[in-house]
Biopython code that builds the backbone (N, CA, C, O; Angstrom):
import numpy as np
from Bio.PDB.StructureBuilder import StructureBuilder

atoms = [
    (1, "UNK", "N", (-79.744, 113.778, 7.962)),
    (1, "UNK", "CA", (-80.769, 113.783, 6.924)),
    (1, "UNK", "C", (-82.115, 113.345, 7.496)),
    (1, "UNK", "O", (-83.158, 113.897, 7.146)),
    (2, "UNK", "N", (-82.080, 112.348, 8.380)),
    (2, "UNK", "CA", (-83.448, 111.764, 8.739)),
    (2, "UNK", "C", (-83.741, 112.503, 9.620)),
    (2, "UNK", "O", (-84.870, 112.908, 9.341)),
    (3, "UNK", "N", (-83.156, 113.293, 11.266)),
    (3, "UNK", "CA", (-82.963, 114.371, 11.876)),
    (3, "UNK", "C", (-83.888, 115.387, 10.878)),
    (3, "UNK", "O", (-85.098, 115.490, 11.083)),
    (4, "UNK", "N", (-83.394, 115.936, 10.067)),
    (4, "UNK", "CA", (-84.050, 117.078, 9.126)),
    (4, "UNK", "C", (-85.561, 116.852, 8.675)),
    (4, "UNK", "O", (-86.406, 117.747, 8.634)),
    (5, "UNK", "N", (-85.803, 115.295, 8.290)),
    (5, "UNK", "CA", (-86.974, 115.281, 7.574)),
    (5, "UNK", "C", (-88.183, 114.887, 8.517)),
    (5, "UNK", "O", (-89.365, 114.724, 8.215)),
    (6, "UNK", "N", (-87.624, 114.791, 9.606)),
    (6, "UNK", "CA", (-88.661, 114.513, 11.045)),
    (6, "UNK", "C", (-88.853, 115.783, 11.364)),
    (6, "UNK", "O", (-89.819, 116.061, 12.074)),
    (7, "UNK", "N", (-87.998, 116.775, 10.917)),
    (7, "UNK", "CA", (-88.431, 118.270, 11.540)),
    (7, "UNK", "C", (-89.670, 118.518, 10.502)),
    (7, "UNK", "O", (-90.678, 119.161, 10.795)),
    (8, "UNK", "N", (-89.442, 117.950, 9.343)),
    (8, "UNK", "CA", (-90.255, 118.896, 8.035)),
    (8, "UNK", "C", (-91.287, 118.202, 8.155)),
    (8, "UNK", "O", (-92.238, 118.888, 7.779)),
    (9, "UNK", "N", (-91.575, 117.321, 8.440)),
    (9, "UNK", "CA", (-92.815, 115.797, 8.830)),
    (9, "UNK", "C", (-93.550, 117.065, 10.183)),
    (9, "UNK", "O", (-94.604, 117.660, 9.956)),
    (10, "UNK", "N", (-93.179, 117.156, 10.796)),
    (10, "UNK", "CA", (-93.703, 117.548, 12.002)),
    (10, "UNK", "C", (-94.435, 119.294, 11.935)),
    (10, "UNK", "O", (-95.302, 119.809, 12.641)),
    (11, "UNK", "N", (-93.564, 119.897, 10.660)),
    (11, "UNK", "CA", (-94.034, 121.277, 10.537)),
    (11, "UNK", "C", (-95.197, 120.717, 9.667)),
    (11, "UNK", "O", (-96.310, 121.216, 9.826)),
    (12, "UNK", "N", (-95.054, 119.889, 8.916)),
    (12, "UNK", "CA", (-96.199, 119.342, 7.506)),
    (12, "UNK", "C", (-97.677, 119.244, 7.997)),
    (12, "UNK", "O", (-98.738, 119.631, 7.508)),
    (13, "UNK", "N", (-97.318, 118.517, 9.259)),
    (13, "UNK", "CA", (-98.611, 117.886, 9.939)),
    (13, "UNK", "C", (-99.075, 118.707, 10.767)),
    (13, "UNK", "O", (-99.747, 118.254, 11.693)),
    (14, "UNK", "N", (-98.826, 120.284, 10.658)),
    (14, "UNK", "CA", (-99.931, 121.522, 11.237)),
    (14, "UNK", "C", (-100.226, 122.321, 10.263)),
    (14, "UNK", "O", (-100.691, 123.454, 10.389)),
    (15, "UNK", "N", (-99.890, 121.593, 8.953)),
    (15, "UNK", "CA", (-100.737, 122.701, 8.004)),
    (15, "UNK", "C", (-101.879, 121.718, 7.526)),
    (15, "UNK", "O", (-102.032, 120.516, 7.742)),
    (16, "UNK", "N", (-102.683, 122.689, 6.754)),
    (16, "UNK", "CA", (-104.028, 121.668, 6.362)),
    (16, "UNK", "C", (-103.619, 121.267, 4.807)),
    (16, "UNK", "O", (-102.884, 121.732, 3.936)),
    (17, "UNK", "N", (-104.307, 120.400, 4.923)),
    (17, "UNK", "CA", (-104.409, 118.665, 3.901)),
    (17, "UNK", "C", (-103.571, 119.617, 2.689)),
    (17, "UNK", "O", (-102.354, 119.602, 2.503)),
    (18, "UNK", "N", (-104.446, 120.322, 2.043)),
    (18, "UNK", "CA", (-104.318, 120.839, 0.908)),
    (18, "UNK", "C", (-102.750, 121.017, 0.956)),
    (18, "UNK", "O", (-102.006, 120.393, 0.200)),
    (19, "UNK", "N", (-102.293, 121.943, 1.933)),
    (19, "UNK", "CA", (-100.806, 122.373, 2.071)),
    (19, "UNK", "C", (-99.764, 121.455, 2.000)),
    (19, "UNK", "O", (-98.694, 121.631, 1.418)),
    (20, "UNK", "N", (-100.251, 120.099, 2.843)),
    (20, "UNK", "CA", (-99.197, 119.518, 3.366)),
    (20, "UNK", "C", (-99.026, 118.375, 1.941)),
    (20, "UNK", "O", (-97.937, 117.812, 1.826)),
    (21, "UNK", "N", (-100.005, 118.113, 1.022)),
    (21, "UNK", "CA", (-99.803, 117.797, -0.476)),
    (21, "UNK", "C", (-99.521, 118.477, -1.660)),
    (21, "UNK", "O", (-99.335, 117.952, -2.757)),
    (22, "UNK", "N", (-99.485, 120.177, -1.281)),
    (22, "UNK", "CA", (-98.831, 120.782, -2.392)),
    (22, "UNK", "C", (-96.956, 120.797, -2.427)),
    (22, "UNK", "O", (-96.140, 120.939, -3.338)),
    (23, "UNK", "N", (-96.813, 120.513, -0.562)),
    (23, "UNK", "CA", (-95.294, 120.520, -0.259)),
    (23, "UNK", "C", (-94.693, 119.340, -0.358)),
    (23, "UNK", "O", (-93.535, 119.199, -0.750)),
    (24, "UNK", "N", (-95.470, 118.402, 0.005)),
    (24, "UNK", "CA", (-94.918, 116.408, -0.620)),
    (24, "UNK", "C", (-94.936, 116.399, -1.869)),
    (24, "UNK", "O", (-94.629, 115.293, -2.314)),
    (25, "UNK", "N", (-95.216, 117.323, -2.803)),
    (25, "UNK", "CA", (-94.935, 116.924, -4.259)),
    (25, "UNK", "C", (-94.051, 117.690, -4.271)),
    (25, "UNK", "O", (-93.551, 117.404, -5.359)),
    (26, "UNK", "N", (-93.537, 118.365, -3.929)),
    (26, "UNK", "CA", (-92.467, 119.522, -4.351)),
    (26, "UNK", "C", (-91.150, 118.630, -3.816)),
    (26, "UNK", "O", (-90.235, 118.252, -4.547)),
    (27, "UNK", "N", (-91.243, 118.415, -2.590)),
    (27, "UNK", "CA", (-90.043, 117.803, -1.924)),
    (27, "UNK", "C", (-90.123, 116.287, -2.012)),
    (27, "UNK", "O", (-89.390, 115.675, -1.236)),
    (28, "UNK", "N", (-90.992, 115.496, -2.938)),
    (28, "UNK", "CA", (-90.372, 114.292, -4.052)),
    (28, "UNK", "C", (-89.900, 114.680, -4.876)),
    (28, "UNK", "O", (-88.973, 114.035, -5.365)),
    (29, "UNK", "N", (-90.218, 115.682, -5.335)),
    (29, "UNK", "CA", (-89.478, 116.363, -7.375)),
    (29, "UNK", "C", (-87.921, 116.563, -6.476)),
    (29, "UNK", "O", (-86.918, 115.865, -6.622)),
    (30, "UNK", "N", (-88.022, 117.219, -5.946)),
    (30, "UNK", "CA", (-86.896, 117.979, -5.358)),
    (30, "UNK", "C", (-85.838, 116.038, -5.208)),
    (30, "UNK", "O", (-85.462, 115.384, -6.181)),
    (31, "UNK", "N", (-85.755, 115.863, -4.543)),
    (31, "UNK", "CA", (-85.739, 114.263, -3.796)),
    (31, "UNK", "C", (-85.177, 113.655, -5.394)),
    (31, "UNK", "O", (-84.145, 113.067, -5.715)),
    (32, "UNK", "N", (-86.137, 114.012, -6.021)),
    (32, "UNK", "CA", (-86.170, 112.727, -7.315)),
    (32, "UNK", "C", (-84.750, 113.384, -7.996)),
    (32, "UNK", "O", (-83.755, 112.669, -8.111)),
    (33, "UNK", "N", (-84.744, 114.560, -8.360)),
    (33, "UNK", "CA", (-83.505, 115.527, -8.569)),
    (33, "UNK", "C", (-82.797, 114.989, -8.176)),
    (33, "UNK", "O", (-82.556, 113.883, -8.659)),
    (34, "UNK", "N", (-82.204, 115.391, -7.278)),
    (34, "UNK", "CA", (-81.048, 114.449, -6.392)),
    (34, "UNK", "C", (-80.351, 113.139, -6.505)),
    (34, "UNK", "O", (-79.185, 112.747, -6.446)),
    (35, "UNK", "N", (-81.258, 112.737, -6.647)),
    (35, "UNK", "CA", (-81.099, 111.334, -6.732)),
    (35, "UNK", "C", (-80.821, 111.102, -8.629)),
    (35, "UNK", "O", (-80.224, 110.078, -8.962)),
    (36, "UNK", "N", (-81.166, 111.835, -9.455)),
    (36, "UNK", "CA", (-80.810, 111.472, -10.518)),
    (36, "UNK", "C", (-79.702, 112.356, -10.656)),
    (36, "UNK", "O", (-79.008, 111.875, -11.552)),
    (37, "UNK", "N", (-79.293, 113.176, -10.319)),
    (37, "UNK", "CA", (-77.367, 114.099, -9.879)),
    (37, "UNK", "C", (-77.080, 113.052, -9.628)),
    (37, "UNK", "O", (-76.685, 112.327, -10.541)),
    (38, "UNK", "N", (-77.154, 112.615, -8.453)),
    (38, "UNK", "CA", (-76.358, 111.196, -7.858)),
    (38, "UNK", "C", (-75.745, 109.804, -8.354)),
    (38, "UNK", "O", (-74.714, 109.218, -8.023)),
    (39, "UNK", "N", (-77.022, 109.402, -9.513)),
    (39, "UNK", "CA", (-76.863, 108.451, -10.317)),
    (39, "UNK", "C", (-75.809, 108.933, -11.347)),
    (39, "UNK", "O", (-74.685, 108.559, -11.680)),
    (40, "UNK", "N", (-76.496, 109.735, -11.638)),
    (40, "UNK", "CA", (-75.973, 110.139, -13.108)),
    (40, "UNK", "C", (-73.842, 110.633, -12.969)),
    (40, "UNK", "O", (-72.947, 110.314, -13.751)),
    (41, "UNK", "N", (-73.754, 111.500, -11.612)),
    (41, "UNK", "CA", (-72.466, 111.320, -11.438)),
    (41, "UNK", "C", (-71.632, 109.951, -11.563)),
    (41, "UNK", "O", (-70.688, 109.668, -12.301)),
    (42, "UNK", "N", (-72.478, 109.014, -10.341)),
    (42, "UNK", "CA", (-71.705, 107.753, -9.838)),
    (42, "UNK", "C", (-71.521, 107.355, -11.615)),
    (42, "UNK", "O", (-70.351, 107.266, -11.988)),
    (43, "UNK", "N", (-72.104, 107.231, -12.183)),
    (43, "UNK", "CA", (-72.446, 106.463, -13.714)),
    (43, "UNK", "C", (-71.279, 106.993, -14.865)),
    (43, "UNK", "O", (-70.896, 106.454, -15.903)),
    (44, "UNK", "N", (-70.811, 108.553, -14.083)),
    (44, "UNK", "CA", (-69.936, 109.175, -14.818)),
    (44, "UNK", "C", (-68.593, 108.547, -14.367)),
    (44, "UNK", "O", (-67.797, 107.867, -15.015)),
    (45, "UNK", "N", (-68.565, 108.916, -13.223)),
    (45, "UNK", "CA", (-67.372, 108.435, -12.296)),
    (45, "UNK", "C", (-67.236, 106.864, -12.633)),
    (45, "UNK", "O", (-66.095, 106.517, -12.328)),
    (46, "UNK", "N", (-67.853, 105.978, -13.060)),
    (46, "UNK", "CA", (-67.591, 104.523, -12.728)),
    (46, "UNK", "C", (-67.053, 104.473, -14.668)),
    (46, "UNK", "O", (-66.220, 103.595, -14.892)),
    (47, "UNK", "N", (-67.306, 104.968, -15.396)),
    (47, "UNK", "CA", (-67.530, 105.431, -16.823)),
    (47, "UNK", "C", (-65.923, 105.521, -17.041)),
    (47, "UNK", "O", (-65.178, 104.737, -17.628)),
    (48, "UNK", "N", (-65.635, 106.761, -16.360)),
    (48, "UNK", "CA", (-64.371, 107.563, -16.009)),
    (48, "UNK", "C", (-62.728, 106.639, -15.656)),
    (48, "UNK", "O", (-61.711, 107.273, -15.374)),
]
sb = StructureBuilder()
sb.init_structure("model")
sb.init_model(0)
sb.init_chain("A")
sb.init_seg("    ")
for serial, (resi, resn, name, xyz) in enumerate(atoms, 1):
    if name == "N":
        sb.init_residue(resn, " ", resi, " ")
    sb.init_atom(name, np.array(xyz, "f"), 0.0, 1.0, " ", f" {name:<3s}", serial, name[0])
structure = sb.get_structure()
């Protein structure tokens, strides 16, 4: 995972400003997703 996001860090930082903040909001939403699947399972599963 951290492997992966050093690749996407590194493609980020040759596009210009504008770009590389239209794609950090996308891939926090994205991120934030995840992470509320995650919760929301464990919460089921512990429920369960």
């Amino acid at each position: 995972m951290i492997e992966a996001l050093n690749k996407v860090m590194t493609k980020l930082e040759q596009l210009p400003e504008s770009e590389q903040e239209r794609i950090a909001k996308i891939i926090l939403n994205e991120v934030e997703k995840q992470e509320l699947t995650v919760s929301s399972s464990a919460s089921f599963s512990l429920e369960n």
